[in-house]
Backbone as CSV, one residue per row, in Angstrom:
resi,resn,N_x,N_y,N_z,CA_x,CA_y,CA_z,C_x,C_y,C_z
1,UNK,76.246,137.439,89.227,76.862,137.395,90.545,76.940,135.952,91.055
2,UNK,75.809,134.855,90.925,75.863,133.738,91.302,76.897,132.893,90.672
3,UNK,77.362,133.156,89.153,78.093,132.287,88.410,79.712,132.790,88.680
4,UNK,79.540,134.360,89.077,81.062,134.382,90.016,81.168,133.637,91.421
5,UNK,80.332,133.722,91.552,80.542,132.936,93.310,80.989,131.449,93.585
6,UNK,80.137,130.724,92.161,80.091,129.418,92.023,81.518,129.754,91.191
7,UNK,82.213,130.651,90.333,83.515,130.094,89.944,84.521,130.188,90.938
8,UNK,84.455,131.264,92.021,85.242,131.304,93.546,85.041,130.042,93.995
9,UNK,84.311,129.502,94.228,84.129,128.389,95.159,84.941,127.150,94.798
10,UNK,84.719,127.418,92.658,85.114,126.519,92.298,86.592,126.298,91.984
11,UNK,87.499,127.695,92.586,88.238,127.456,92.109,89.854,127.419,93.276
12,UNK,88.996,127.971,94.493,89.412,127.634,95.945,89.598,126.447,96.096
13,UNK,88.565,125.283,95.900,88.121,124.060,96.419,88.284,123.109,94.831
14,UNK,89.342,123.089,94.137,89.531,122.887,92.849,89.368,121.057,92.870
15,UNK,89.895,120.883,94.307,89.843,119.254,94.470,88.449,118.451,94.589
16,UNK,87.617,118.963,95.117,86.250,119.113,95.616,85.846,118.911,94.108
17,UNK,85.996,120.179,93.464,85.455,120.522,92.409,85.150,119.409,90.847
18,UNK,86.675,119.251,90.805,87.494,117.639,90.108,86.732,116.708,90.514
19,UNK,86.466,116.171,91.905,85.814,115.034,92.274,84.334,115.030,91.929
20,UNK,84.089,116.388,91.807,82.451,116.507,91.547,82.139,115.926,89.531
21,UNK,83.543,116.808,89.319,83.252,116.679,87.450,83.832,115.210,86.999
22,UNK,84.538,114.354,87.909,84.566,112.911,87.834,83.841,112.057,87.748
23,UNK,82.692,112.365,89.138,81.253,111.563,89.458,80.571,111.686,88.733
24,UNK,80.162,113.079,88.168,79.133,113.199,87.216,79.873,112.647,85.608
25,UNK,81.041,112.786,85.070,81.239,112.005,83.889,80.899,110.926,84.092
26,UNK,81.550,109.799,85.533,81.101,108.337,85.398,79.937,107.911,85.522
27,UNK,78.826,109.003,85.809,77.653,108.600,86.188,76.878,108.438,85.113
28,UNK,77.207,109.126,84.006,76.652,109.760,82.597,77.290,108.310,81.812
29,UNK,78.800,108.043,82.224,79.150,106.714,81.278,78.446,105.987,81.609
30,UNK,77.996,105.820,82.860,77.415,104.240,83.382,75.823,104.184,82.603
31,UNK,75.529,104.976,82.766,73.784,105.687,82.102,73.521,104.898,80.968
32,UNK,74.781,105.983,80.196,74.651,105.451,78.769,75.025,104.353,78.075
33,UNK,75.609,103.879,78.697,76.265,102.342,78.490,74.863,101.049,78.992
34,UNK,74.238,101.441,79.995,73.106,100.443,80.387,71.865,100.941,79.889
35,UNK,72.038,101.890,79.256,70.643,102.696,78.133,70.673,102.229,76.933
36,UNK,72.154,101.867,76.224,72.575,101.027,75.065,72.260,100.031,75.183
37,UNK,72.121,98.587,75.985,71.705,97.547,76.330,70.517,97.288,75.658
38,UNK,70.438,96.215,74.748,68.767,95.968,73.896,68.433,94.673,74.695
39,UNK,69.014,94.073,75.770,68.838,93.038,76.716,69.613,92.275,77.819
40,UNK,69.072,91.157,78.143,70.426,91.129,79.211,71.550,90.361,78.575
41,UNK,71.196,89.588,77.234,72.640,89.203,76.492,73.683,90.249,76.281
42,UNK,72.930,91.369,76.147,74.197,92.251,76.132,75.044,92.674,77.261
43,UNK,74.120,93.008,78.097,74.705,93.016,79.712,76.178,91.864,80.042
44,UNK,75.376,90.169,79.488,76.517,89.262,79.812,77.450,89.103,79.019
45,UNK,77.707,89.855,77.607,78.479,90.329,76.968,79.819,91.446,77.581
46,UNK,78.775,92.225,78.178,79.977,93.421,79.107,80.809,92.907,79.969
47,UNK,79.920,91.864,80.968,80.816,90.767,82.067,81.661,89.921,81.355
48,UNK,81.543,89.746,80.460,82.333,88.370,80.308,83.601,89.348,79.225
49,UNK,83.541,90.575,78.917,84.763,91.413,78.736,85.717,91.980,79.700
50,UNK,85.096,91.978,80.678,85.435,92.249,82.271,86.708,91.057,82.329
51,UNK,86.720,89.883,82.198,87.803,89.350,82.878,89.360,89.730,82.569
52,UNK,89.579,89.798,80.645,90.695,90.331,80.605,91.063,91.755,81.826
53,UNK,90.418,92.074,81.928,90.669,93.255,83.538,91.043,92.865,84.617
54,UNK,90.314,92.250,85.036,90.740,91.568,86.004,92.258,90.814,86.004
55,UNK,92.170,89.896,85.172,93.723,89.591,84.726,94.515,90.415,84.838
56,UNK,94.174,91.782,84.398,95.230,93.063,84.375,95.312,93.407,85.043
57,UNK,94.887,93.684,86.387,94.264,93.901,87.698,95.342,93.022,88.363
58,UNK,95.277,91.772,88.183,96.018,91.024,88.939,97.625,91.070,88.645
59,UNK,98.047,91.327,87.625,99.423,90.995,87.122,100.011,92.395,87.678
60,UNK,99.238,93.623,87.746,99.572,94.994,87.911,100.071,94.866,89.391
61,UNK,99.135,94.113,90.138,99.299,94.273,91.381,100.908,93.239,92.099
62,UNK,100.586,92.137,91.021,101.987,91.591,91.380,102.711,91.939,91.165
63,UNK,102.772,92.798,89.940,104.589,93.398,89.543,104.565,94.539,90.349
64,UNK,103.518,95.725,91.538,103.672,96.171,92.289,104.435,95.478,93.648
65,UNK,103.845,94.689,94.003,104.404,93.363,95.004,105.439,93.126,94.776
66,UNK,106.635,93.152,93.738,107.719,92.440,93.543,108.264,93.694,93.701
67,UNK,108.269,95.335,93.063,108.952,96.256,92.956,108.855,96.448,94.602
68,UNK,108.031,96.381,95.215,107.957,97.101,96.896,108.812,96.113,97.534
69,UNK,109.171,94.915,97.019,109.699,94.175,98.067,111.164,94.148,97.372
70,UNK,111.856,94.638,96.354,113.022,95.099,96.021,113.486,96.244,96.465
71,UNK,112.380,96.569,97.164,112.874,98.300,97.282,113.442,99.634,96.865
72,UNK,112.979,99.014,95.355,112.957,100.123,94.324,112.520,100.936,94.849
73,UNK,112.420,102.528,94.611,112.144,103.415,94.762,112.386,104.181,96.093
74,UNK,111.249,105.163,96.735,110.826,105.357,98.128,110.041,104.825,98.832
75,UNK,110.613,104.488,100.362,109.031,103.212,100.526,108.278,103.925,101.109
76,UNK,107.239,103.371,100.890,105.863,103.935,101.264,104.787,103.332,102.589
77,UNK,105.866,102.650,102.983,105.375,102.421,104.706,106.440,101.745,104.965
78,UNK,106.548,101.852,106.917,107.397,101.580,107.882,107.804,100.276,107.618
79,UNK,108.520,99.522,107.871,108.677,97.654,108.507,108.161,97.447,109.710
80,UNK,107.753,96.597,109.373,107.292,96.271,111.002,108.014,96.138,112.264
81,UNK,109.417,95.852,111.722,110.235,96.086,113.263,110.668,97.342,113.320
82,UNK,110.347,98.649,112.919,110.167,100.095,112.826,108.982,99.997,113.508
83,UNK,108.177,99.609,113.277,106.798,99.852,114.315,106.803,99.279,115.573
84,UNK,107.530,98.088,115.557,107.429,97.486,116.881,108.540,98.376,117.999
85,UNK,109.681,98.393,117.329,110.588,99.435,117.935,110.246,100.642,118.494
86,UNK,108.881,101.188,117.541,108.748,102.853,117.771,107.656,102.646,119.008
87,UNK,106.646,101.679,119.447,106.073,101.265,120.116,106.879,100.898,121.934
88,UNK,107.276,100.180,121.237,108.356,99.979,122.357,109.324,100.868,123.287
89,UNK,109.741,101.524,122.648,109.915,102.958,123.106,109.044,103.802,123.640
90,UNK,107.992,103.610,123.091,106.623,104.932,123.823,106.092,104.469,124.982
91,UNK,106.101,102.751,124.569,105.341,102.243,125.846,106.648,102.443,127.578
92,UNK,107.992,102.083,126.922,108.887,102.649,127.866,109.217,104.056,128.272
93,UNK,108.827,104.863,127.575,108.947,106.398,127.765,107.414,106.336,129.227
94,UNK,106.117,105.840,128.706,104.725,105.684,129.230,105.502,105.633,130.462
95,UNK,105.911,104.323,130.906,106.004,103.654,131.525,107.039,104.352,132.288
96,UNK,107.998,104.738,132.474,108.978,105.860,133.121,108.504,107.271,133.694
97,UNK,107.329,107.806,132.879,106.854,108.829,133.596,105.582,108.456,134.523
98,UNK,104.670,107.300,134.353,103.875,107.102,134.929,104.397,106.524,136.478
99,UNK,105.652,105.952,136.420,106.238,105.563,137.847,106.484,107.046,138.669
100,UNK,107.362,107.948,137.858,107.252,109.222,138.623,106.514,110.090,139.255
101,UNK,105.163,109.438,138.680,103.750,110.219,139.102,102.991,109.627,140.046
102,UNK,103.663,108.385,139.962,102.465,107.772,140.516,101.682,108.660,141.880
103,UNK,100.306,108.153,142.060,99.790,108.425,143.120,99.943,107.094,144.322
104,UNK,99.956,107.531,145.572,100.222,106.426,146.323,98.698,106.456,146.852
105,UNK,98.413,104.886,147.273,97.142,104.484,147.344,96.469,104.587,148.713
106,UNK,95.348,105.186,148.467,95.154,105.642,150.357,94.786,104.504,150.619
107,UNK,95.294,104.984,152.377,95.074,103.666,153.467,93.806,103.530,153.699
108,UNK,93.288,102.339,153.590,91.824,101.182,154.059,91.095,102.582,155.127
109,UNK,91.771,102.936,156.231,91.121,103.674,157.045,90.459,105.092,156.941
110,UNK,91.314,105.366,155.872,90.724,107.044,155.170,89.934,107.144,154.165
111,UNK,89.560,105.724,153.908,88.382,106.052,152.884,87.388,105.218,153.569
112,UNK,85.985,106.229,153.039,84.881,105.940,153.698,84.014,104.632,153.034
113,UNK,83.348,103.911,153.962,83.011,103.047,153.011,81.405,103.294,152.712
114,UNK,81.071,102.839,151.307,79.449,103.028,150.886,78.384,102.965,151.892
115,UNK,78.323,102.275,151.822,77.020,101.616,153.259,77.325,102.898,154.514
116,UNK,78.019,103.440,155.090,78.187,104.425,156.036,77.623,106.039,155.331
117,UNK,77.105,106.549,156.337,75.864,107.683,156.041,77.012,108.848,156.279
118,UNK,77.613,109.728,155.448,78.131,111.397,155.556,77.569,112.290,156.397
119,UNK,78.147,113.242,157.444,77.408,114.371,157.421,77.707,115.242,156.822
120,UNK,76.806,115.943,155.906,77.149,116.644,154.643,76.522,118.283,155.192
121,UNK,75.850,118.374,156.187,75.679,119.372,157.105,76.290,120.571,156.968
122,UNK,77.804,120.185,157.207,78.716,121.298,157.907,79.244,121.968,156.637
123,UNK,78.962,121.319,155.114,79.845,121.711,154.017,79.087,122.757,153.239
């Protein structure tokens, strides 16, 4: 009964689920990879394989940078004068209904001032 429940759960929440069997593979790579280690030369062996990545890392991201600014594809966020525009508008929409509402500001004489004592008696 428990191993049906846990496959319902698991199979409702399939995203959840994925993210769980992700963490635990990379956790198991990372393990075994620094359990292999016979010292820290080997360790600075792993870093210093690391940079070709990085390199790749970087070139990936520029030829992303060049395709977004050709506008290949679908874009995947506003322009900024789309934002400033859509802003601009809300703050003038704001600004048009808040004049209609306004409250008008009571007169000096109808409001009581601090320092003066209420009679709260009659209420």
């Amino acid at each position: 009964m428990t191993g049906f429940a846990a496959a319902s759960y698991a199979l409702l929440e399939w995203e959840k689920t994925l993210q769980f069997i992700a963490i635990i593979g990379l956790s198991q790579t990372i393990y075994q990879r620094v359990a292999s280690y016979n010292g820290p030369e080997d360790f600075k062996q792993d870093v210093c394989f690391l940079s070709p990545v990085r390199l790749g890392v970087q070139a990936f991201s520029w030829a992303a940078g060049k395709l977004e600014n050709n506008r290949i594809g679908l874009p995947t966020s506003p322009s900024s004068s789309d934002v400033q525009n859509r802003v601009l508008q809300a703050a003038a929409k704001h600004e048009s209904q808040t004049s209609k509402t306004e409250v008008p500001n009571p007169s000096p004489e109808s409001v009581t001032p601090l320092n003066e004592k209420v009679d709260l008696s009659e209420a």
